[in-house]
C-alpha positions as CSV (number, residue, x, y, z in Angstrom):
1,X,-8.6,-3.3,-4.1
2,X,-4.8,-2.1,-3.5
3,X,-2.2,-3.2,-1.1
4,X,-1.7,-0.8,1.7
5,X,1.0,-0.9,4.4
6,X,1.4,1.5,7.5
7,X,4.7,2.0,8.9
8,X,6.0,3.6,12.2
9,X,9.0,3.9,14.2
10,X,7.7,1.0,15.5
11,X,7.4,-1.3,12.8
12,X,4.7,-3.0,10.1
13,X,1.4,-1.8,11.9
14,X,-0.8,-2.8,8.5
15,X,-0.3,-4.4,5.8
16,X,-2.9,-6.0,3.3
17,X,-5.4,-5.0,0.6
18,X,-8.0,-2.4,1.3
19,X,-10.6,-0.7,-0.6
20,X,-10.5,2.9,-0.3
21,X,-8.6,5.0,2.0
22,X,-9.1,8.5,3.7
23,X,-6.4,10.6,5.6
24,X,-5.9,14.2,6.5
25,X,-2.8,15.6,4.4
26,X,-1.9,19.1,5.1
27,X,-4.0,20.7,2.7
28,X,-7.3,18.7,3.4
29,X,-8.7,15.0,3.2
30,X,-7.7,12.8,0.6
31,X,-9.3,9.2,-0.8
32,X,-7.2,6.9,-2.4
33,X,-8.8,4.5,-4.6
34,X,-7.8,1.3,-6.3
35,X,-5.1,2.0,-9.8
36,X,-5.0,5.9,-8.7
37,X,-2.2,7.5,-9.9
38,X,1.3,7.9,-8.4
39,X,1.1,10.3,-5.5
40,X,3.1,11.6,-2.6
41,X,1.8,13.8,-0.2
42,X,3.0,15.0,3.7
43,X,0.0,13.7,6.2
44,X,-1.6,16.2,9.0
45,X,-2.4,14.6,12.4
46,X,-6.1,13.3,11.7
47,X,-8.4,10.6,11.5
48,X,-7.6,7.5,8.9
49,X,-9.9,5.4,7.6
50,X,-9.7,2.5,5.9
51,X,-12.4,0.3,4.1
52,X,-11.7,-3.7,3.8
53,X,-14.1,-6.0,3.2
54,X,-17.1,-3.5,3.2
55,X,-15.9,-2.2,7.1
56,X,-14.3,0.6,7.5
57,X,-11.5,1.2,10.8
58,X,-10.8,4.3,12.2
59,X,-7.7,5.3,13.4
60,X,-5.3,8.2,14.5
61,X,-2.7,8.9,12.3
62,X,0.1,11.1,14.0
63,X,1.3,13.2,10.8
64,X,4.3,11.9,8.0
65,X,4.0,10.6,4.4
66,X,1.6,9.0,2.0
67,X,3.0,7.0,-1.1
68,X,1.1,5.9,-3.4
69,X,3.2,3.6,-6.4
70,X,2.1,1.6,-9.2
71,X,-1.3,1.4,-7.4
72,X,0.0,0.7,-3.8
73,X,-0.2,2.8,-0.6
74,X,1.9,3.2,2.3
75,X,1.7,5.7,4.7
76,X,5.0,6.1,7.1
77,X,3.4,7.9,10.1
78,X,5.2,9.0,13.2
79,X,2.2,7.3,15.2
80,X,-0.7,5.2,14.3
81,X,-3.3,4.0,16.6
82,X,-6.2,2.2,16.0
83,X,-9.7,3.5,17.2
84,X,-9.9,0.2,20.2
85,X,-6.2,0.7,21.3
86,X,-6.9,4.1,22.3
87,X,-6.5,4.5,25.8
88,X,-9.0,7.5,26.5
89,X,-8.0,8.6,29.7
90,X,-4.7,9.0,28.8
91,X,-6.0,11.3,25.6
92,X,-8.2,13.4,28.2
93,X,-5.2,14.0,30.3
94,X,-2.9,14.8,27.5
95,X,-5.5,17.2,26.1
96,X,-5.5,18.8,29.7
97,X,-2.0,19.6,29.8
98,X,-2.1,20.7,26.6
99,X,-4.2,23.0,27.4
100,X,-2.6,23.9,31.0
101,X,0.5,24.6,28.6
102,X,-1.3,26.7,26.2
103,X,-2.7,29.0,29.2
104,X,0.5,29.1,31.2
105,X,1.9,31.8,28.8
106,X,5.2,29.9,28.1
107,X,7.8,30.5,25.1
108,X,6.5,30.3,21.5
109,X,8.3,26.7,21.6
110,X,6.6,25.8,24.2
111,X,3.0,27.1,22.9
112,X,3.3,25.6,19.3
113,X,4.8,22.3,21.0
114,X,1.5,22.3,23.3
115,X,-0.6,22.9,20.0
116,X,0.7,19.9,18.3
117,X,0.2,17.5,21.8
118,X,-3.4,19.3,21.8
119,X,-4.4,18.6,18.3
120,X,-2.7,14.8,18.5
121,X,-5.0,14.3,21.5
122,X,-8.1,15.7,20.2
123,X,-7.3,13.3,17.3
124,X,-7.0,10.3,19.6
125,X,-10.4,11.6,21.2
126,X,-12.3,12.3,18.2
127,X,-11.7,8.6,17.0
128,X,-12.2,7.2,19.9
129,X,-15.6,8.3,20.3
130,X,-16.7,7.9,16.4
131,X,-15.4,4.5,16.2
């Protein structure tokens, strides 16, 4: 076991011991196990999961930073939502405009700013329905 804590802009969102954890960094997933050596890598938007108490919860992580020091985690994540506080109509929509956007033949702002809101959606989706 190692403590783990998630922050966000809008405050503490976890913060106990845990098992194992799994998040998407920018080069790929990575598992972080108890006493694992000091670590700091920038986090893709992606599925989390965390293992407590022999159940694991999913979750959407929204990008940032994963710390790992003196055998504790935390992740500092511009957005983290549990899998059963995802509203999933509101991910279907913003995957639609997303798309819209990315078919609409805007600036390249515009199109990489509508990539990001489609992959943070499809995130959101995909946890929601392999919760």
């Amino acid at each position: 076991m190692f403590k783990l804590q998630i922050v966000t802009p809008d405050g503490l969102e976890f913060d106990d011991s845990v098992e194992n954890l799994i998040v998407r960094a920018i080069n790929g997933d990575v598992g972080i196990l108890s006493r694992h050596a000091d670590y700091v890598v920038p986090l893709e938007i992606g599925t989390a999961r965390i293992k407590k108490g022999g159940e694991t919860r999913y979750a959407s992580c929204n990008g940032g930073m994963l710390c790992v020091i003196g055998g504790d985690a935390k992740i500092i994540a511009f957005s983290f939502e549990w899998a059963d506080e995802i509203d999933i109509n509101r991910a279907m929509s913003a995957k639609k405009r997303a798309e819209d956007a990315l078919n609409a033949k805007k600036s390249d702002y515009e199109i990489n700013l509508a990539k990001i809101k489609l992959k943070r959606a499809l995130s959101r989706i995909s946890v929601y329905e392999n919760k």
